[in-house]
C-alpha positions as CSV (number, residue, x, y, z in Angstrom):
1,X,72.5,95.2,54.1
2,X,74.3,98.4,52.4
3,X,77.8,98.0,51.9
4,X,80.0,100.7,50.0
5,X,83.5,99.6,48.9
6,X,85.6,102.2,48.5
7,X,88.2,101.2,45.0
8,X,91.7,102.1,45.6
9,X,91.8,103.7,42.3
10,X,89.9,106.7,43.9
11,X,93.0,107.1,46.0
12,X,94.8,108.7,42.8
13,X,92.2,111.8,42.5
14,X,94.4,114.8,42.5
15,X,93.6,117.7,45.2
16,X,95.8,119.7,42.9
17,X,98.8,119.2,40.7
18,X,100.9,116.0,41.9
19,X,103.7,118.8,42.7
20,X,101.8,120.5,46.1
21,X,101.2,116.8,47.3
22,X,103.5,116.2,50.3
23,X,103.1,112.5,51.8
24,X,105.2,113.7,54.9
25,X,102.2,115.8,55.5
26,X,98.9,115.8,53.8
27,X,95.9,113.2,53.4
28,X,96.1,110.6,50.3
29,X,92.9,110.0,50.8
30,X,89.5,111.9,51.7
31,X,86.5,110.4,51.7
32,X,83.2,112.3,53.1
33,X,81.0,110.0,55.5
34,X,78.2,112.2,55.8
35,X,75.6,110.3,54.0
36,X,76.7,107.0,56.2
37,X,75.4,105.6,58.7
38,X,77.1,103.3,61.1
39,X,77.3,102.5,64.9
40,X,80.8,101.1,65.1
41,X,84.0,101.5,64.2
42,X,86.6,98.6,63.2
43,X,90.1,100.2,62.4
44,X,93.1,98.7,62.0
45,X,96.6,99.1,60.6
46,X,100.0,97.8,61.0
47,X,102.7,100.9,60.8
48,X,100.4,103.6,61.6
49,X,98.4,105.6,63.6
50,X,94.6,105.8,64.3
51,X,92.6,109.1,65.9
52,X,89.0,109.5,66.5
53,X,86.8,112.0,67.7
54,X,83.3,113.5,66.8
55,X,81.9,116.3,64.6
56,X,78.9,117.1,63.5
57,X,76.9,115.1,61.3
58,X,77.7,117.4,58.2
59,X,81.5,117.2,58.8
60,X,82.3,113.2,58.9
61,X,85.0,111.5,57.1
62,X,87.8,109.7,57.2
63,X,91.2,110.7,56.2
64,X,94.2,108.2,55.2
65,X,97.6,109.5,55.4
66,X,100.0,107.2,54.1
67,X,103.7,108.0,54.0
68,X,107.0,106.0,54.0
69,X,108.3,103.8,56.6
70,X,111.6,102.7,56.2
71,X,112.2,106.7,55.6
72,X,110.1,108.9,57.2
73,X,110.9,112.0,55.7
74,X,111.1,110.9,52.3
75,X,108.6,112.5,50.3
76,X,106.6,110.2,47.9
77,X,104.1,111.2,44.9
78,X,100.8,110.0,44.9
79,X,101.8,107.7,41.6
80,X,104.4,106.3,44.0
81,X,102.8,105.6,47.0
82,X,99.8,103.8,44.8
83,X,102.8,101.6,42.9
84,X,103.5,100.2,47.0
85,X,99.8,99.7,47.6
86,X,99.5,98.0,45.0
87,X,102.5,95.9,45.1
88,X,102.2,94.9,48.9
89,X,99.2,96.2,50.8
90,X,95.7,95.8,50.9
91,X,93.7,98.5,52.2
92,X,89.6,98.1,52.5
93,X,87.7,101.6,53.9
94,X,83.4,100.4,53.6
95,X,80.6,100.5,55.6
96,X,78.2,97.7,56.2
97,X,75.3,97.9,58.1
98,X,76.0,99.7,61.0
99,X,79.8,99.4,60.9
100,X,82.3,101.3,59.3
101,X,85.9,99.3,58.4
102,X,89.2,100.8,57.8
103,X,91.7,98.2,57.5
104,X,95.6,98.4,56.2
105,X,97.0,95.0,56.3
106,X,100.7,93.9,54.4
107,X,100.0,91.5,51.6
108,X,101.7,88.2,52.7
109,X,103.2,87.2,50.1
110,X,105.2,90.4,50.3
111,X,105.6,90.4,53.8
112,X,109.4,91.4,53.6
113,X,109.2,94.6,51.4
114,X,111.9,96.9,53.1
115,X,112.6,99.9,51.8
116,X,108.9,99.9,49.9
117,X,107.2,99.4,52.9
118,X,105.1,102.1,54.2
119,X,103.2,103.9,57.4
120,X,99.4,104.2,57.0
121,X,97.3,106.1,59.1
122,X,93.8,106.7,59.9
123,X,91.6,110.0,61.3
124,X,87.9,109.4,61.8
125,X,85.7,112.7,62.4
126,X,82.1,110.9,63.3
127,X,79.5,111.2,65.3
128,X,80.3,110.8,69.0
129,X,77.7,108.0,69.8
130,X,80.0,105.4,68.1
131,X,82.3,102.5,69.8
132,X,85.3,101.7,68.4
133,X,87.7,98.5,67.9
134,X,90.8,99.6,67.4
135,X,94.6,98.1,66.1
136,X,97.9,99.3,65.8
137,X,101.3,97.5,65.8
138,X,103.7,100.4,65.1
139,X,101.7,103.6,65.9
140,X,99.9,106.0,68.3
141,X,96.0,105.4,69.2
142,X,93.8,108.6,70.1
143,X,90.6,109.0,71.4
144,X,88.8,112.4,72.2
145,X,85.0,112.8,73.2
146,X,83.1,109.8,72.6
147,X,80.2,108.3,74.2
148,X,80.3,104.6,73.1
149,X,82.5,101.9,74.4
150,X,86.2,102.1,72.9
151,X,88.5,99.3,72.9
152,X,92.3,99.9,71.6
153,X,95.6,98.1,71.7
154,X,98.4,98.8,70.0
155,X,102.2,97.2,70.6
156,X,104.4,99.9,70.1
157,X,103.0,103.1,70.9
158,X,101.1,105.4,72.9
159,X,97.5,105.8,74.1
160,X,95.6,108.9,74.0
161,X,92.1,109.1,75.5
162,X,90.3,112.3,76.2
163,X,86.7,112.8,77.8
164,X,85.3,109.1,77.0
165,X,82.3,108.3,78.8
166,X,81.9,104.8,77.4
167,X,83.8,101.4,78.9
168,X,87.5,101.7,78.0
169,X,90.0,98.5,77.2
170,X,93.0,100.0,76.6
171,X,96.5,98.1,75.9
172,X,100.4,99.0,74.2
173,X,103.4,96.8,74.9
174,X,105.9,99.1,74.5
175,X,104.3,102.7,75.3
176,X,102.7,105.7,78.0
177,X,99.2,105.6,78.6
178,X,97.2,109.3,78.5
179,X,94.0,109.6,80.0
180,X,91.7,112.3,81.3
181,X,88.0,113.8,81.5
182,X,87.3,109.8,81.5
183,X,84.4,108.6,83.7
184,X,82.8,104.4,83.7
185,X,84.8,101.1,83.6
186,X,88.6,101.9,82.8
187,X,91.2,99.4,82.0
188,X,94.8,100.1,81.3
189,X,98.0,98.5,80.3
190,X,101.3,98.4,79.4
191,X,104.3,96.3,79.7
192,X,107.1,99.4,79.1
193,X,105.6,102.4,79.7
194,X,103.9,105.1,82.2
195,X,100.4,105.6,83.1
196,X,98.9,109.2,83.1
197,X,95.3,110.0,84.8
198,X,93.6,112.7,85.5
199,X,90.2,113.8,86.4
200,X,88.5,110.2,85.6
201,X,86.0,108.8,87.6
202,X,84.5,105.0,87.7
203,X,85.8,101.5,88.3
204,X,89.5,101.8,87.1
205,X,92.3,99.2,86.7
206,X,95.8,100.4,85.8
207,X,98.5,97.7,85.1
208,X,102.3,98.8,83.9
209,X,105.4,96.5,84.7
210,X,108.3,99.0,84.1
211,X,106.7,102.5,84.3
212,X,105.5,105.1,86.6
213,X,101.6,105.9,87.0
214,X,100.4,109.2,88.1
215,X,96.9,109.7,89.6
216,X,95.6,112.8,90.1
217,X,91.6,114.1,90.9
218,X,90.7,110.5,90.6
219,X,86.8,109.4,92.2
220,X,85.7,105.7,92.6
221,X,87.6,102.5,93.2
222,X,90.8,102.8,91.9
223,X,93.3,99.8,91.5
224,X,97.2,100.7,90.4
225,X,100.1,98.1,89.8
226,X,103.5,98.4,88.8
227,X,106.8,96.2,89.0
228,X,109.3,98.5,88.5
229,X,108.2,102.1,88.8
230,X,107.0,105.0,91.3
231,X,102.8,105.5,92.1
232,X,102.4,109.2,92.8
233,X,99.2,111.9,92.6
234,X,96.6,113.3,94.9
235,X,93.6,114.1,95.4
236,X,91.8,110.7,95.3
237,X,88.2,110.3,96.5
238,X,85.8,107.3,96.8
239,X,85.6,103.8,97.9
240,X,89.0,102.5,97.9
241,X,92.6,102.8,96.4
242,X,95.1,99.6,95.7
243,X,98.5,100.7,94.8
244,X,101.2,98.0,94.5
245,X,104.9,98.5,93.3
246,X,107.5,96.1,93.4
247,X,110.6,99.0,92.9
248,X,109.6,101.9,93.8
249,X,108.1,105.0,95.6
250,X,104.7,105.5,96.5
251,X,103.9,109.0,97.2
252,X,100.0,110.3,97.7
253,X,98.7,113.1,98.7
254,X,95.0,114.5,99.4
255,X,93.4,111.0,99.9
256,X,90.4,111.1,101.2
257,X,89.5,106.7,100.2
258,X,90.2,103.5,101.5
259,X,93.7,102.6,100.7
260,X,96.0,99.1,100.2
261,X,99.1,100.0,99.6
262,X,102.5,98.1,99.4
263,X,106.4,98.2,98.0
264,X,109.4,96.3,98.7
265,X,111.8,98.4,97.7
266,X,110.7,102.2,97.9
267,X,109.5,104.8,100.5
268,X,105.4,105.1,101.0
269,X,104.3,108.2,101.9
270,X,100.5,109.0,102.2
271,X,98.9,112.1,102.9
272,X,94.8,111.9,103.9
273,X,92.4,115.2,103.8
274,X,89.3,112.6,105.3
275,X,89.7,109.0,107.0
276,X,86.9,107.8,104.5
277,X,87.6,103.6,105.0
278,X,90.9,101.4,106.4
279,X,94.0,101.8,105.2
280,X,96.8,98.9,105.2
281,X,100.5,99.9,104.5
282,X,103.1,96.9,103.4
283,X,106.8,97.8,103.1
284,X,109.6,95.4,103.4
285,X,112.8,97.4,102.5
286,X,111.9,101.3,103.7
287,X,110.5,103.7,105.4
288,X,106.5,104.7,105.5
289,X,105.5,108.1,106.3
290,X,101.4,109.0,107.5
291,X,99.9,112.2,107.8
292,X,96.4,111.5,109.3
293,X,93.5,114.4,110.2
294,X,93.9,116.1,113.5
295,X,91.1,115.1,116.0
296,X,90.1,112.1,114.7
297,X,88.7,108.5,115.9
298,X,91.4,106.1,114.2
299,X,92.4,102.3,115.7
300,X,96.1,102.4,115.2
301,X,98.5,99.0,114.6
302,X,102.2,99.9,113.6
303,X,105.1,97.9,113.4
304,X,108.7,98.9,112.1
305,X,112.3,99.1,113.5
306,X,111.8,102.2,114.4
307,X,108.4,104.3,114.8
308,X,108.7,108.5,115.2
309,X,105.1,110.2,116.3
310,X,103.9,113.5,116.7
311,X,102.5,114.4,120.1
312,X,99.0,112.8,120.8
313,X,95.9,113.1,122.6
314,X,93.5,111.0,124.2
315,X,95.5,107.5,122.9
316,X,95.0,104.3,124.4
317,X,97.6,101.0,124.1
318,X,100.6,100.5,124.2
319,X,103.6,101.7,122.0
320,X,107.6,101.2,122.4
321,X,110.2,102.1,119.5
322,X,109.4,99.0,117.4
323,X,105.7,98.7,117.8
324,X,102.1,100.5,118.6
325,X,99.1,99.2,118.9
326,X,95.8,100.9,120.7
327,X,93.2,103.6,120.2
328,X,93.1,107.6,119.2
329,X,90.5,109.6,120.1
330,X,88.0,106.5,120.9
331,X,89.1,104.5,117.8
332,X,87.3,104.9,114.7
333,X,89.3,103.9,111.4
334,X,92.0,101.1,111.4
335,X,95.1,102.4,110.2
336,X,97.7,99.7,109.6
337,X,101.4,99.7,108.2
338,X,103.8,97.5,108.9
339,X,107.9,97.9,107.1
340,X,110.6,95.3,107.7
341,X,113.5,97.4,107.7
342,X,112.7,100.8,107.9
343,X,110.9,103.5,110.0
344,X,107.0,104.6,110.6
345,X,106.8,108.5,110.7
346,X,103.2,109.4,112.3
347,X,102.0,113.0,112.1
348,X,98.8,115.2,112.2
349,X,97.4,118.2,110.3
């Protein structure tokens, strides 16, 4: 097994005089990867951020940017910043068999260092067949263009993942999720924050308990959930669709899925191109509004306190102001929605 430590006194090779070196700015650290080969990637850091993405074989490496903390504008020298490493961090970059390590961790002992404490970050160019483990506590994850499977969580800070193809486990406590151009097994979190997709494709979960979550050009089955926040986006294909909010809207356009769908304190509005499975519609507070296909076989079931409906053809049941039940067209698709409270708008394009 090969295993190259990197010493941290290589950290203090000047890329010029010690004068042109800003910390706010440019890399402490350089160190080429190109005659490395690993599979893996295991990067982790407390007050920092990590980004990955490929580049050909001839251009990895991994650059460390370390900068103050407690001030982040204040520019250190490289004599400095080593003095603080030193003093209260340990920081390990090696590769060993087919994994490559980059890990900042606080010394313990020195656990309380205040104004000496400071922000290291990571930026791994490698090749794009790798999977990643990734850790932040106070700092921004990015992914861009792998193939491997990539699991990430930081606590307080944002995701970024761009055009993964790999399985994605993805988690911040206190941040908005990013992704698109993503396309297997996706799960999401976050306990304060939005959640942004676009163009993804797969098996994807999406959990958030005070933030929005868009969805938009989304193929597959598709599961969205958030406590206190809006679910908006179109143009949703594939086998089905749960969206769930607790306090808020739920507005959906182009849907062309099966959809589950339910608030108890927002307006659902739901727009579908192509009646491709059932759809059930839950609201206890508000209103729901349904725009369905023209011409098509659907089994209809509505309940509210008041139900409006555009002119129909060929329908079959029975319907009053409060409730409808009975067949369009021949029956086809079930369509169901039910609100406590509010109204049912029905209409056809």
């Amino acid at each position: 097994m090969k295993k190259i430590v990197f010493s941290l006194l290589l950290t203090i090779i000047s890329f010029g005089v010690n004068a042109q070196f800003n910390s706010v700015k440019d890399p402490f650290l350089v160190k080429t990867l190109t005659n490395e080969s690993f599979e893996k990637i295991n990067a982790e850091t407390s007050h920092g951020n990590i980004f990955v993405s490929p580049v050909a074989a001839g251009e990895a490496r991994i650059e460390v940017y370390i900068r103050s903390s407690a001030n982040w504008d204040e520019k250190l020298s490289k004599e400095e910043i080593q003095k603080r490493l030193d003093e209260n961090y340990t920081l390990d970059i090696s590769v060993s068999g087919n994994l490559l390590s980059a890990v900042a961790r606080q010394k313990k002992m020195n656990f309380n260092i205040g104004k000496e404490s400071l922000s290291i970050s990571f930026t791994i160019y490698t090749a794009q067949t790798v999977s990643t483990i990734l850790r932040s506590s106070h700092g921004n994850i990015s992914l861009a263009g792998l193939t491997g499977s990539q699991d990430i969580a930081t606590s307080h800070g944002n995701l970024g993942i761009e055009k993964i193809s790999g399985k994605i486990t993805g988690k911040t406590s206190h941040g908005n999720i990013s992704i698109s151009g993503a396309a297997n097994e996706i799960d999401l979190g976050t306990s304060h924050g939005n959640i942004d997709v676009k163009n993804c494709e797969g098996t994807i979960k999406l959990v958030t308990s005070n933030g929005d979550i868009q969805l938009k050009d989304v193929k597959g089955k598709a599961g969205a959930a958030t406590s206190h926040g809006n679910i908006t986006g179109g143009d949703i294909t594939g086998a089905e669709l749960s969206a769930t909010t607790s306090h808020g809207n739920v507005d959906l356009n182009d849907l062309s899925c099966a959809v589950q769908t339910s608030t108890s304190h927002g307006n659902i509005n739901l727009s579908f191109n192509e009646l491709a499975g059932p759809a059930t519609v839950d609201n206890s507070d508000s209103n729901i509004s349904l725009v369905l296909p023209k011409g098509k076989g659907v089994d209809l079931d509505l309940h509210a306190k008041g139900i409006r409906i555009d002119a129909m053809d060929n329908f079959s049941g029975s319907k009053d102001e409060r409730a409808m039940k009975g067949t369009l067209n021949g029956g086809g698709t079930t369509i169901k929605a039910t609100t406590g409270k509010g109204s049912i708008s029905l209409s056809f394009r």
